[in-house]
C-alpha positions, 0 to 999 in steps of 0.5 A: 565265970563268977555269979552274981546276984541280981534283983528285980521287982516283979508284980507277984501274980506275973511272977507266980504266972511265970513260975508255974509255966517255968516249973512245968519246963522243968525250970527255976526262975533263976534258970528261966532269967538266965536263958533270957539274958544269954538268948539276949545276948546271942542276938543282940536283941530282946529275944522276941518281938515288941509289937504296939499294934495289931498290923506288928502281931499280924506280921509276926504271925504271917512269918511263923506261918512261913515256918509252919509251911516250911520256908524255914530250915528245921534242924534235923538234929533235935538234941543240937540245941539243947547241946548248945544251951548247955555249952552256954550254962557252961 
């Protein structure tokens, strides 16, 4: 698949932030970005909550409190993901 380049404009203590945490993962920004668009585009949706209110958040939280109890499905197969993301770096 072709690359290109993308710029964004980015406040510089928000990128030096996102940086670090990408960098203790063992990420690059470029790899961190493009983990963003790909999950975007898996779930044609931002991959994650938007929330303008506390009642959103506490939403949020009681569903990550139903996967903490186990009404989720956690896949017994713990390299299945990351053997996915790298089919997606393909």
């Amino acid at each position: 698949m072709p690359m290109t380049n993308i710029n964004i404009r980015a406040d510089s203590e928000i990128k030096s932030k996102a940086q670090a945490i990408f960098n203790s993962l063992g990420l690059d920004m470029s790899t961190a970005i493009n983990m963003f668009l790909r999950q975007t585009i898996r779930q044609n949706d931002l991959p994650f909550v938007l929330s303008t209110g506390v009642k959103s958040n506490k939403t949020a939280r009681n569903a990550m409190f139903g996967y903490l109890r186990g009404e989720y499905k956690i896949a017994s197969d713990f390299d299945a993901p990351l053997d996915d993301f790298k089919e997606y770096m393909k």
